[in-house]
C-alpha positions, 0 to 999 in steps of 0.5 A: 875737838880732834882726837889725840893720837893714841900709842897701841903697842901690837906685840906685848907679853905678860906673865902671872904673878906666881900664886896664879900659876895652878899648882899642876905646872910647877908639879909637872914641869910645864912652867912656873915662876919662883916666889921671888918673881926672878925666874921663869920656870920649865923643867929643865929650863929657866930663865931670868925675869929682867923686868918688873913689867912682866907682871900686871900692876908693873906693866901698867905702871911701865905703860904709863910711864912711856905713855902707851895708851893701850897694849896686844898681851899675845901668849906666852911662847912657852906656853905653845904645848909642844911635847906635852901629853894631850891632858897636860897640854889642854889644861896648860893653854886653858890656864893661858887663855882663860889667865889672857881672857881675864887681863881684858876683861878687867882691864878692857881700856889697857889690853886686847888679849890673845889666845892660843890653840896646838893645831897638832889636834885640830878638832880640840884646836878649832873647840877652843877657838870656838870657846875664846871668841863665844865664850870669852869675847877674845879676837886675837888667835895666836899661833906658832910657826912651828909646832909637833904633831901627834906622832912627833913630826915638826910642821909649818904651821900653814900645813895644809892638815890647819885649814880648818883653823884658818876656816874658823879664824876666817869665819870670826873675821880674827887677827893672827899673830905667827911667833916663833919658838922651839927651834932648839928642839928640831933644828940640831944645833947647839944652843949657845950664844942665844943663836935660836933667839937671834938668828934661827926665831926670825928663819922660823918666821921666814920660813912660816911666810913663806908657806902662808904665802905660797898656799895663797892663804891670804886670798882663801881666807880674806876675813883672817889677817895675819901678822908675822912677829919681829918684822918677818925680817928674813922674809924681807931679806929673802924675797928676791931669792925666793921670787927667782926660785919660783921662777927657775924651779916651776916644778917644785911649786906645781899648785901654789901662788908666786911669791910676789902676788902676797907682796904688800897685801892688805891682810898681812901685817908685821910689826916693827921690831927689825932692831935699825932702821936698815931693816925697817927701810927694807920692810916698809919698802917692799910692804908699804907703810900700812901694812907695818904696825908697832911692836915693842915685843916687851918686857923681854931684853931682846924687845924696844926696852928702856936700857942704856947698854942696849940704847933703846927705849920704846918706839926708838925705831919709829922716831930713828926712822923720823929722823932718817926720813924714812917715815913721816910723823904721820906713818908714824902715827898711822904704826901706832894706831891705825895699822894695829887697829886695822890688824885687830879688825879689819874693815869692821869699823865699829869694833875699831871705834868701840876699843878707841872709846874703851881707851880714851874713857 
């Protein structure tokens, strides 16, 4: 009998219902959510709950209904550390990894779960790495593009000063997913018209590519594969500029590898939620279908969401490209199960066939 095609979503968020959120966030300010459930909390921060699917129950309900088989729960990107003091930050992404650990357990057939590490203080990044995949069997290391050092400084992720977290990821043969968040603290724009969202998140993205690639990070740690969240789509965009000025400047790029070298590489995958099939066009063409995987990005407003304003539902980019010949039904297919499961493990096949089991049980 041939196995149905499964739909695994590679890009999915989820937050606590609010009487699991320790009491210690709400007091100091980190993040909490109201009774109500209508708003995520930060100190001097909220933002609205758009969708019941945030929470477990609602989101397996909402999966359910949209026939998504299984679903990658990353953390959430307010949860990334930034700013905290050391104590503060340890425990708030503990909560999140342990809260995440928690989701799979009980949930193994519904969600593979990420955790998340600050590398601005490495030797306790790579003690949690360590912890989350020993201790709690977890496989997806999440990390963002930018993050704040100890002295205040705003650094790419793929600095040079993060290897030993890129040795340890490689060592566990992990997938990892690079989010961006936090622009409005280091880039001095106002934050109106949700600019950091729509615009300088996916400069973020382009800009951590851009240095992953250069470092040839994707040749040093061939265990590690590495996917870049909303498409990289200004990496798409932006390839032929900087291929021309890797050429034209030499000087500026003593020791790191061309631009083009990274192109269509095996270990780097990105997901699919570009917006049009314009950009998904672009994507695919300079990648290759294999190394594009589906990412709805849900239960947020800007992810693939049921909305008749917005007119989108999930897996809308996929069946546009279908029917703008741009993807055949079985790219299709391959976005929705082969390529994440190739993200998640690799060549380690027998972990890809144990998660299938696990969903069709």
């Amino acid at each position: 009998m041939k196995q149905r095609k499964l739909r695994i979503n590679g890009h999915s968020h989820l937050l606590p219902y609010p009487e699991e959120i320790p009491k210690f966030m709400k007091d100091k300010g980190i993040f909490w959510v109201d009774k109500e459930r209508k708003f995520m909390l930060q100190k001097d921060w909220s933002r609205p709950v758009t969708d019941s699917s945030f929470f477990l129950n609602e989101k397996l309900a909402w999966m359910n209904h949209f026939k998504i088989d299984h679903a990658v729960v990353l953390n959430l990107s307010q949860l990334y550390g930034n700013g905290l003091r050391l104590e503060e930050m340890k425990q708030a992404l503990r909560f999140q990894n342990d809260f995440n650990a928690k989701v799979q357990l009980e949930n193994p057939s519904k969600f593979t779960c990420g955790f998340v590490v600050h590398p601005g203080f490495v030797r306790g990044a790579c003690w949690e790495i360590e912890r989350c995949v020993e201790v709690l069997g977890m496989r997806l290391l999440c990390l963002p593009t930018h993050y704040m050092d100890t002295i205040g400084t705003w650094r790419c992720i793929f600095d040079e000063e993060n290897e030993p977290i890129f040795e340890l990821a490689n060592k566990y043969n992990l997938a990892v997913e690079i989010h961006p968040y936090d622009g409005e603290k280091f880039i001095r724009l106002q934050n109106t018209s949700w600019r950091f969202h729509l615009i300088w998140m996916l400069a973020q993205c382009a800009d951590a590519y851009h240095f992953f690639t250069l470092n040839g990070y994707y040749e040093k740690y061939p265990n590690m594969r590495v996917c870049f969240a909303h498409g990289g789509q200004l990496a798409q965009m932006n390839l032929g500029r900087r291929i021309q000025g890797f050429d034209g400047r030499p000087d500026l790029f003593e020791g790191k590898q061309h631009p083009r070298k990274a192109v269509g590489h095996k270990n780097i995958f990105f997901d699919t939620l570009v917006h049009d099939t314009g950009s998904l066009e672009l994507l695919i063409k300079n990648q290759g279908f294999k190394q594009v995987l589906i990412g709805l990005d849900d239960p947020y407003p800007l992810g693939e969401m049921e909305s008749d304003k917005q007119s989108s539902y999930p897996g809308k980019i996929l069946d546009l490209a279908i029917k703008r010949e741009i993807i055949t039904e079985d790219q299709k297919d391959k976005m929705w199960q082969d390529n994440v499961l190739q993200w998640l493990f690799g060549d380690d096949e027998k972990s890809k066939q144990e998660l299938v089991a696990k969903i069709l049980q």
